[in-house]
C-alpha positions in Angstrom: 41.3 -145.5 -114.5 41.3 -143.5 -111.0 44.6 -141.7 -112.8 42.9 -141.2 -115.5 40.3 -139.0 -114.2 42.3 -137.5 -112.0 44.2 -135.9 -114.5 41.3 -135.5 -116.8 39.5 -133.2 -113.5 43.1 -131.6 -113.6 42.7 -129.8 -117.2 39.2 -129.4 -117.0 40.8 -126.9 -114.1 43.5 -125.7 -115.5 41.5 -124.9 -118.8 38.9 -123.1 -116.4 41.3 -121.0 -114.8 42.9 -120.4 -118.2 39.1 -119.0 -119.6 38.7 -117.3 -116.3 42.0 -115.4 -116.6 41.6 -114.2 -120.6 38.3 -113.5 -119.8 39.3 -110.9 -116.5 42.3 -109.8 -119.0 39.8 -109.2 -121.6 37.2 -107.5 -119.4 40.4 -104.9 -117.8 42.3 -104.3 -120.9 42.4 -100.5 -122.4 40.5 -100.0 -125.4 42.8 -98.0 -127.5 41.2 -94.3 -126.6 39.4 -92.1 -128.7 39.1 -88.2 -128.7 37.1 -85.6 -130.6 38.7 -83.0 -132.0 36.7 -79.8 -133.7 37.8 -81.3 -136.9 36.7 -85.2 -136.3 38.0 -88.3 -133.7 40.9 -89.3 -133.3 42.2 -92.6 -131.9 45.5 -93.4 -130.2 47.1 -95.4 -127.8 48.0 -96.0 -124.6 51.6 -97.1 -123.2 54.0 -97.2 -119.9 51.1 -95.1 -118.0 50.4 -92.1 -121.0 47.9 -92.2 -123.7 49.5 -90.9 -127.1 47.5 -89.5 -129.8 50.5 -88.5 -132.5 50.7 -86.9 -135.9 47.3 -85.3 -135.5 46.9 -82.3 -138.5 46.6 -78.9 -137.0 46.5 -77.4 -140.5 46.1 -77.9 -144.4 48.7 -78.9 -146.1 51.0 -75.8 -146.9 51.6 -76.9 -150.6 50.9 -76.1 -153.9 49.3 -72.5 -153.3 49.6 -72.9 -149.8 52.8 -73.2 -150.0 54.4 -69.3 -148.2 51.1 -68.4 -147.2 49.7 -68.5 -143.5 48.5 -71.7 -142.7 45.0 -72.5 -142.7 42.8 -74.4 -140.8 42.7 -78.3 -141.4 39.1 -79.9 -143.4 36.9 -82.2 -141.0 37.2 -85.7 -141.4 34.7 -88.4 -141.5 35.0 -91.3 -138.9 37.9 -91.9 -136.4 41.3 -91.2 -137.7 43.9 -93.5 -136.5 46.9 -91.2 -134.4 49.1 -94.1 -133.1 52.3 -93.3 -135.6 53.9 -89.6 -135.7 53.7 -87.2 -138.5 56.3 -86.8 -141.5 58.9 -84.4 -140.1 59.3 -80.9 -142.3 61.8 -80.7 -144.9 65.0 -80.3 -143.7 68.4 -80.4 -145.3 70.8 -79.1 -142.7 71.2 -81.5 -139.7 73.4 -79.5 -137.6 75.3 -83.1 -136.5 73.4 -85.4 -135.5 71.0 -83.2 -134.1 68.0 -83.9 -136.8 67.5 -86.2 -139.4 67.0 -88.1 -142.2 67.0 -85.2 -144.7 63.7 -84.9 -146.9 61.3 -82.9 -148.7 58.0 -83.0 -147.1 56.1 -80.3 -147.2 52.8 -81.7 -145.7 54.5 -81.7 -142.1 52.0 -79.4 -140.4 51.1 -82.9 -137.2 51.1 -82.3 -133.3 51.2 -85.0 -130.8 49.2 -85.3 -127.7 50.7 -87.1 -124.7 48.4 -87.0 -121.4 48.6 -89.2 -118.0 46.3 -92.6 -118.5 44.7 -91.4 -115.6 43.5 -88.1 -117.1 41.1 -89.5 -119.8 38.3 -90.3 -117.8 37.4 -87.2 -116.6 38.5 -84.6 -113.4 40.0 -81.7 -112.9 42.2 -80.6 -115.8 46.0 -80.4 -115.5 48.3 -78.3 -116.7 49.6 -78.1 -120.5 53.1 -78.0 -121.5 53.4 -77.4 -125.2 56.5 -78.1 -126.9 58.4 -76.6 -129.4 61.3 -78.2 -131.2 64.9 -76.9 -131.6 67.4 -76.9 -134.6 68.7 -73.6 -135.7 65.0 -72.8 -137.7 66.2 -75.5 -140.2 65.8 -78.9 -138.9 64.6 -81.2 -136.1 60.7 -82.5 -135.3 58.7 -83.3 -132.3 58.8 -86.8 -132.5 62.3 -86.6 -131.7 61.0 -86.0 -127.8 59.6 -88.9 -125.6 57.5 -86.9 -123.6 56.3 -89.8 -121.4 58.1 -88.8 -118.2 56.8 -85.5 -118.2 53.1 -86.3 -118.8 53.3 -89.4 -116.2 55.5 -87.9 -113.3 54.8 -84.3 -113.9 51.2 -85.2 -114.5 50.7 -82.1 -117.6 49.6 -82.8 -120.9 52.4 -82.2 -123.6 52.4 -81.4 -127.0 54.9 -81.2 -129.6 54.7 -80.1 -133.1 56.5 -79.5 -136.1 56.4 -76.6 -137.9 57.8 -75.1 -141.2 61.5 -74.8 -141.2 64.4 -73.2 -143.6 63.6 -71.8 -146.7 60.0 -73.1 -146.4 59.2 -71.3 -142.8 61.2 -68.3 -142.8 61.5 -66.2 -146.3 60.7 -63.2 -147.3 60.1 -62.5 -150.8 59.0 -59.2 -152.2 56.7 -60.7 -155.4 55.4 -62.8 -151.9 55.5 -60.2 -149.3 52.6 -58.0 -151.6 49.8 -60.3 -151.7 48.2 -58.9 -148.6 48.7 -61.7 -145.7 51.4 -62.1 -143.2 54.7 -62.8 -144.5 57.9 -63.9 -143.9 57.6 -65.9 -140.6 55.5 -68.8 -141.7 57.1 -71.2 -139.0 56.5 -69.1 -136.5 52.9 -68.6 -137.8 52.5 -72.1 -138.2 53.1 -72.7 -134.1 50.5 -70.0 -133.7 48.0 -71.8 -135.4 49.2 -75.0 -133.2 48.5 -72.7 -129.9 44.9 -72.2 -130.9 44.5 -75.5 -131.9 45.6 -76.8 -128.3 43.4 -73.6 -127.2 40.1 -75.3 -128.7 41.1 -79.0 -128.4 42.8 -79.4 -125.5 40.4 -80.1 -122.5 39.0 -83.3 -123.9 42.5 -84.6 -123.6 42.6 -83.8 -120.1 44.7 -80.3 -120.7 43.5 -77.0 -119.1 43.4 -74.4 -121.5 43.8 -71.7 -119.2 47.0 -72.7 -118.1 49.2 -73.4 -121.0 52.9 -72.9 -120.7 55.1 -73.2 -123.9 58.4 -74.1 -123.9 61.4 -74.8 -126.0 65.0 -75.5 -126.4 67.6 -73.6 -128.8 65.9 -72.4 -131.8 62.6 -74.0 -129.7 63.3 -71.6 -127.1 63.5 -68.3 -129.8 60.5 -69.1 -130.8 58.9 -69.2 -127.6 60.5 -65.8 -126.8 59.2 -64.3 -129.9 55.8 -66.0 -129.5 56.1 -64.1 -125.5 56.7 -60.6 -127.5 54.2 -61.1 -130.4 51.1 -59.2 -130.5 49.3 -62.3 -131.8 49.9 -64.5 -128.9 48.0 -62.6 -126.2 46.0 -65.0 -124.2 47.1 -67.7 -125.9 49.3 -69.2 -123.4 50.5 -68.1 -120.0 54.1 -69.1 -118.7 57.1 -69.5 -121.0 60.2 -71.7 -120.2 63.3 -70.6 -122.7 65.9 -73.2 -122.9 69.7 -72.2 -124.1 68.5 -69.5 -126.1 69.3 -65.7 -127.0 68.7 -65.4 -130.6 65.9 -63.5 -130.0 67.3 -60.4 -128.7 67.6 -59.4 -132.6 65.7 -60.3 -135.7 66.4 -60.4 -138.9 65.7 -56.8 -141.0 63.0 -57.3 -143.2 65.5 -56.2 -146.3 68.0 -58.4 -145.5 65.6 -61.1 -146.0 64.1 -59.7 -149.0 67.3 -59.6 -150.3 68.4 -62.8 -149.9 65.4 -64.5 -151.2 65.5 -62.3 -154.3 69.5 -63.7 -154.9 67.6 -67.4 -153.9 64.7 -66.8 -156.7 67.4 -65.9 -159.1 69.4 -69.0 -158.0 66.5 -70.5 -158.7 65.7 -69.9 -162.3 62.6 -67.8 -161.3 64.3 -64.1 -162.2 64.5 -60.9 -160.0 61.0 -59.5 -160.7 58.7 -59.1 -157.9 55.6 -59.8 -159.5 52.5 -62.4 -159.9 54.1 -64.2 -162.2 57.4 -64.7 -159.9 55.2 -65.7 -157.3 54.0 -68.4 -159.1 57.4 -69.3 -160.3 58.3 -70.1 -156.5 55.4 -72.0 -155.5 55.9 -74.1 -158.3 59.7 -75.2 -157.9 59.5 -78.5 -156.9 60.7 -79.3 -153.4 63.6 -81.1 -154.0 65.4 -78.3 -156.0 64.4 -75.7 -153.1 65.8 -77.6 -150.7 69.0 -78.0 -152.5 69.4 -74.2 -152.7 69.2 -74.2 -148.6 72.3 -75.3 -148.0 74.3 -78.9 -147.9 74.1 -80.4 -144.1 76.8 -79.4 -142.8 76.7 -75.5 -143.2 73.5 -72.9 -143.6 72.8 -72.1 -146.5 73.7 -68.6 -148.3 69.6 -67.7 -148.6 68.4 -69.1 -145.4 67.2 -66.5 -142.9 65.6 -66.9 -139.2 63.0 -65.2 -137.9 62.4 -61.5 -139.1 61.5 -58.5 -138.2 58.1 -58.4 -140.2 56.4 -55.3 -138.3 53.6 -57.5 -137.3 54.3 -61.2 -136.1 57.6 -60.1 -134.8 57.9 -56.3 -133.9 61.5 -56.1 -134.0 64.4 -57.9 -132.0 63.2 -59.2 -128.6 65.8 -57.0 -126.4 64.1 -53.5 -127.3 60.7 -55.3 -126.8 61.8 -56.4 -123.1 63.4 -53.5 -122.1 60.3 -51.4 -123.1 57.8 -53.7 -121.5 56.1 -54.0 -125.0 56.0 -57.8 -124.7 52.8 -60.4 -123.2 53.4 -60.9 -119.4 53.8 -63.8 -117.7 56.0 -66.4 -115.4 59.4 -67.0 -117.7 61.6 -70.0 -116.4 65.4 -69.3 -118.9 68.5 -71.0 -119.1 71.8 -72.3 -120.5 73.7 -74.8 -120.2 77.7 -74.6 -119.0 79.3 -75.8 -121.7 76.8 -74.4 -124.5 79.6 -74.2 -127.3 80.8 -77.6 -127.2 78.2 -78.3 -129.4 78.9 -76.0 -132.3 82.7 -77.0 -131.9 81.4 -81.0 -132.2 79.4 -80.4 -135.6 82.7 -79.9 -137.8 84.7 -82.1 -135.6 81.9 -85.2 -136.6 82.1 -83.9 -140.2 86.1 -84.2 -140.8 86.8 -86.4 -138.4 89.5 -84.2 -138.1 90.2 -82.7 -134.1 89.9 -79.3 -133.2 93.2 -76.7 -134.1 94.2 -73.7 -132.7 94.0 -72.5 -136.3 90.1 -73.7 -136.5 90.1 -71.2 -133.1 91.6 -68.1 -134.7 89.3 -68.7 -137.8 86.4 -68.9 -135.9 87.2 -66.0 -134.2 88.4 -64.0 -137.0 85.2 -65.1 -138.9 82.4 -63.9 -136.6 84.0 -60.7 -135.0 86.2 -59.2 -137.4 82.8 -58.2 -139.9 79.4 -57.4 -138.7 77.7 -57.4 -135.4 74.0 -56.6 -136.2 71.7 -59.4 -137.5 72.2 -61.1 -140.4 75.3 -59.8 -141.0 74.1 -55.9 -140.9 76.0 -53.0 -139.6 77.3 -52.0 -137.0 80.7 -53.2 -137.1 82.7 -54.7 -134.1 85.2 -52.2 -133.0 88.8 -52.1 -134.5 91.0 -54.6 -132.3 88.0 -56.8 -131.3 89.7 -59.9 -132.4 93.2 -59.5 -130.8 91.2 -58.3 -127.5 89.2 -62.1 -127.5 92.4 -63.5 -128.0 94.3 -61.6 -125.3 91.1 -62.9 -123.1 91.4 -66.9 -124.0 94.9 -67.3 -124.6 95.9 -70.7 -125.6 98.1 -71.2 -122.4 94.7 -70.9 -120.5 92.8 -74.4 -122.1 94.2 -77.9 -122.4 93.9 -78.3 -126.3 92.0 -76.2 -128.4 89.2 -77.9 -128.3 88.5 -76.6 -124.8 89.8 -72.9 -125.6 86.8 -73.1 -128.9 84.2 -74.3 -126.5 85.2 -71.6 -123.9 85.0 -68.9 -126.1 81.7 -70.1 -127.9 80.1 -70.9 -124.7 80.7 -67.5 -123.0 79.0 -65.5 -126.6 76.3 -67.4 -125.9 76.0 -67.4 -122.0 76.7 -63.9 -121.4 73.9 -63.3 -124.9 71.1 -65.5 -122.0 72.2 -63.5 -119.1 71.7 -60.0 -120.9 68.1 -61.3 -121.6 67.7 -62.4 -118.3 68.8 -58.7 -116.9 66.3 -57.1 -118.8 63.2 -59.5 -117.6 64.4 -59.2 -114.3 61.8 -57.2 -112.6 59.1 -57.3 -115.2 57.8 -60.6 -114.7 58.1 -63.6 -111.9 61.5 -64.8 -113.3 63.7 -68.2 -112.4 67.4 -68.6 -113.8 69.2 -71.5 -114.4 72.4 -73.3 -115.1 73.0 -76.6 -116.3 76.1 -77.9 -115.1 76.2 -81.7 -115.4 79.5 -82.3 -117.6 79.0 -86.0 -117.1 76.4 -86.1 -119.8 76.0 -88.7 -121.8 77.1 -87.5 -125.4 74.7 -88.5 -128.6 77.9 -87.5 -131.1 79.7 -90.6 -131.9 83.4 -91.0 -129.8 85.6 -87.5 -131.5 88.9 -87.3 -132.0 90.2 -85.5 -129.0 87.0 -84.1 -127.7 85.6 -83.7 -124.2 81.8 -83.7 -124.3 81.2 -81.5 -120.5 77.3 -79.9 -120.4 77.0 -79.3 -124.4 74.3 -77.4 -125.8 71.3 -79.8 -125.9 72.8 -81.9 -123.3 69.9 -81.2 -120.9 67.2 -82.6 -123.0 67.4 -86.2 -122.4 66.9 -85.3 -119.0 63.8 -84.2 -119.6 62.8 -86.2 -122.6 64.2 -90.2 -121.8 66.9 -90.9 -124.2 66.5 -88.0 -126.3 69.8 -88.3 -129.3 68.4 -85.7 -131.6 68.2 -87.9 -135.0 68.5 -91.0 -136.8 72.3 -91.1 -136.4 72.9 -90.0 -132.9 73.5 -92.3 -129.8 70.9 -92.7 -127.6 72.2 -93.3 -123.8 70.4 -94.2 -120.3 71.2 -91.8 -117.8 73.3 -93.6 -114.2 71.3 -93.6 -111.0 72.6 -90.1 -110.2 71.9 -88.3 -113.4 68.2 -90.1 -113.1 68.0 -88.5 -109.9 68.9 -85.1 -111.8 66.3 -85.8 -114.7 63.6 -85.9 -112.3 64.3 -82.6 -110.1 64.2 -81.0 -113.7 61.2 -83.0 -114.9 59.3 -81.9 -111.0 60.4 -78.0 -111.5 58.9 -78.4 -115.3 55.8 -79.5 -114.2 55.7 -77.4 -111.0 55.9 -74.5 -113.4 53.9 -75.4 -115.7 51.1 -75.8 -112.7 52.2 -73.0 -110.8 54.4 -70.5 -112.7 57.2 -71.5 -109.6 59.2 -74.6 -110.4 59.8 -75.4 -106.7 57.3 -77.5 -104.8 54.7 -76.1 -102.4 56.6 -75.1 -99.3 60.2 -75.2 -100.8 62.7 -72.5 -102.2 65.0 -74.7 -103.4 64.9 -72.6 -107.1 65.0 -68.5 -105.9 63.3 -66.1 -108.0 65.5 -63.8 -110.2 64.6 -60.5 -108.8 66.0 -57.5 -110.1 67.3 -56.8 -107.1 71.7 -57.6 -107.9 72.1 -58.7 -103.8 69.9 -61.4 -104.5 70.1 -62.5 -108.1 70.8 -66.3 -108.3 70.6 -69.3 -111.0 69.6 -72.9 -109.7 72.8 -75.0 -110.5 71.4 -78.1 -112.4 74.3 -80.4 -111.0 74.8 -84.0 -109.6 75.3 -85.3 -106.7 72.7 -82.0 -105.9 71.1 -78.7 -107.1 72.4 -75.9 -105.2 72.4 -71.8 -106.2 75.2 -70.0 -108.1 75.1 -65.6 -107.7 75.1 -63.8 -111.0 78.6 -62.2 -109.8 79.6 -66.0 -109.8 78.1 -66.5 -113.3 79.9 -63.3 -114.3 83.2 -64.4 -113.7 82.6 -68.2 -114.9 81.6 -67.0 -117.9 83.8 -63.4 -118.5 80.1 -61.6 -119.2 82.3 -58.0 -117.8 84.1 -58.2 -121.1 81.3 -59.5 -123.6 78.8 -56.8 -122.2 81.1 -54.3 -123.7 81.0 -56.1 -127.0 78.0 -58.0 -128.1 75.5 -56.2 -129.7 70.9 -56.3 -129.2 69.8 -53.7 -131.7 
């Protein structure tokens, strides 16, 4: 009997601890958080020390007659609308690799995500905002693609990502369109400006300061951030701009080469060449699954698709005649490349074939892209007689391991040299910081390639920033070693510095010089393991043979 009450005083203590514990458990958890938006509340969730609010509309749908139009401001909602899952991604077809993915249709796709510090949602002083824009050629990829966790908790800024309208849905230019009186043409690119103001009006009661909003991009992400810095229609809506292995900027598509080629897509379309009401309609009522057909299969652009143009009034013209006249919105720019940009662009055919890289593949390639056109789209003026066997004389074959390496070389240094011209002309005109990254043990998200050496591809930098970042649904996600962690957060700190500060280097270090237009002292930050350290732009130069591309790539 003395046992048995023994025991019996045993659970009565165990069950009172038990009670005690779920009830301090209940009494500390996080409710899941809830925000007000100007257009209703919205509830998230909170996770690994951020609270995520995702797929949040910033716009109306842009269907039926919404559909090539500017977008328009999202309807109010009644009660608390739940934003714990991310929004449909925008059609896509085109997945450039394994970049983006799965292909689909959707049109309603216009969703930003919120991610703050958990600390930031009760209250204090506001911290800085770090809005994201997507990469992918103008044709593919989505903000949920980026697990912005590590920036909003170590960096402590608020990000946001979006997606906006891509392909033949975002960028096209249609006469029968391009007469009804609104902006035309660059509907993705007006679509992010919509996002800006939303983040503009919204953004505090996440935590955000709306007077320090820096936006910042990768690829086709970091174009559009360098044609938001030179539209007209930006001004004051953000104040720092980070541009991330990009150039395409420095031109834009003319305005009649993408008139054309929407007129030969309507007429692909069943929709006739007229240019009238009745045309209009015809587009706007082609159901999304045949449109999206007609932009390409997703391996290769499509003959109709276009990037951003040259409308006269969202984009002026090509950014390199916009920096060099100063006609652009001033501010801190942080811009960049990686080392081995091209080794990208030579993987996507490689992981379509499954066929390795040839020296014939090289002399196509070459043959391909500078024995036509060099102005955009495809527009005059022509590359100068001999311009082929001089790129050749420049990367002979004898020079590279396997082909492979000779392709990656060649369409690294187009690209490179394309960055470093841009980064000549801001030199001067605004606090400036240069970069390289070099790390050419980065994990790869392509699957194993024949014969294929991975080095510091074009994206490779991005999981660095975003943890485990492998583009779509097919590529390989990888952790990052102890040393390349130690990389991923120097980059993550000099994000976030920047984002506070407009200098990526912490109060009291220089470890990151500012590009000055001085050429004595013009230096990138080396993005490298075991350490950062500086390269000179005469260094760069010569890694990348920029003395013999100046003389042959073309702005304007």
């Amino acid at each position: 009997m003395p046992e048995f009450k023994s025991r019996h005083r045993v659970l009565r203590t165990i069950l009172a601890l038990g009670a005690l514990c779920a009830s301090w458990q209940s009494a500390s958890a996080t409710p899941d958080p809830v925000t007000v938006t100007t257009k209703g509340a919205v509830q998230g969730v909170a996770r690994d020390g951020v609270v995520e609010y995702l797929g949040i509309p910033y716009a109306a749908p842009p269907i039926g007659d919404l559909r090539w139009k500017p977008p328009e401001e999202h309807a109010l909602w009644t009660g608390t609308r739940n934003a714990t899952s991310f929004g449909p991604a925008c059609a896509q077809v085109m997945l450039l690799g394994v970049f983006a993915g799965p292909a689909n249709t959707n049109e309603d796709c216009l969703y930003l995500n919120v991610i703050a510090p958990r600390d930031t949602q009760a209250g204090g002083e506001k911290l800085p905002v770090l809005f994201w824009i997507h990469g992918g050629g103008f044709v593919d990829g989505a903000g949920s693609d980026y697990d912005a966790s590590k920036l909003a908790a170590r960096g402590k800024v608020v990000v946001v990502s979006i997606n906006y309208r891509l392909s033949l849905l975002g960028f096209f230019a249609h006469p029968a369109l391009n007469k009804e009186g609104h902006l035309v043409a660059n509907y993705g690119l007006l679509d992010q400006q919509l996002a800006m103001r939303w983040v503009k009006d919204n953004i505090a009661n996440f935590g955000g300061d709306p007077d320090n909003i820096t936006v910042a991009g990768q690829s086709a992400g970091g174009a559009s951030v360098a044609f938001n810095v030179i539209s007209p229609l930006t001004k004051g809506l953000f104040h720092k701009a980070i541009i991330q292995s990009s150039a395409s900027y420095l031109t834009a598509i003319p305005l009649e080469v993408a008139e054309k080629k929407a007129t030969a897509f309507a007429e692909a379309a069943g929709c006739g060449s007229g240019e009238d009401e009745a045309t209009a309609s015809c587009l706007r009522n082609l159901p999304a699954d045949a449109l999206m057909k007609l932009s390409g299969p997703a391996e290769g652009f499509g003959p109709y698709v276009v990037t951003p143009v040259a409308d006269g009034q969202i984009v002026p013209g090509g950014g390199a005649s916009a920096i060099e006249s100063g006609s652009f919105n001033h501010m801190p720019i942080m811009n960049g490349s990686t080392r081995d940009e091209g080794n990208f662009f030579a993987a996507i055919p490689v992981y379509y074939s499954g066929k390795a890289v040839t020296e014939a593949d090289v002399e196509s390639y070459v043959k391909a892209i500078f024995g036509g056109n060099a102005g955009a789209g495809g527009t005059p003026p022509s590359y100068p007689t001999g311009t082929v066997d001089k790129i050749f004389a420049h990367y002979p074959s004898s020079d590279y391991k396997n082909p492979q390496l000779r392709m990656n070389a060649i369409q690294t240094d187009v690209m490179v040299c394309r960055i470093q011209h841009a980064t000549h002309l801001l030199a001067g005109k605004v606090p400036l910081y240069a970069y390289e990254f070099r790390d050419r043990t980065a994990p790869f998200m392509f699957p194993e390639l024949p014969e294929f050496s991975a080095l510091a591809y074009h994206t490779a930098d991005l999981q660095y920033l975003f943890p485990g970042f492998h583009g779509g649904d097919q590529g390989i996600r990888h952790e990052l070693n102890p040393e390349q962690q130690t990389l991923s957060d120097a980059l993550v700190d000099a994000w976030a510095n920047f984002a506070r500060t407009g200098n990526p280097n912490r109060p009291g270090e220089s470890i990151w010089p500012q590009f000055t237009s001085d050429p004595n002292a013009q230096s990138y930050l080396a993005q490298d393991i075991p350490r950062l350290s500086t390269i000179s732009d005469n260094d760069f130069t010569t890694d990348h043979k920029c003395d013999f591309w100046k003389n042959l790539l073309v702005y304007n």
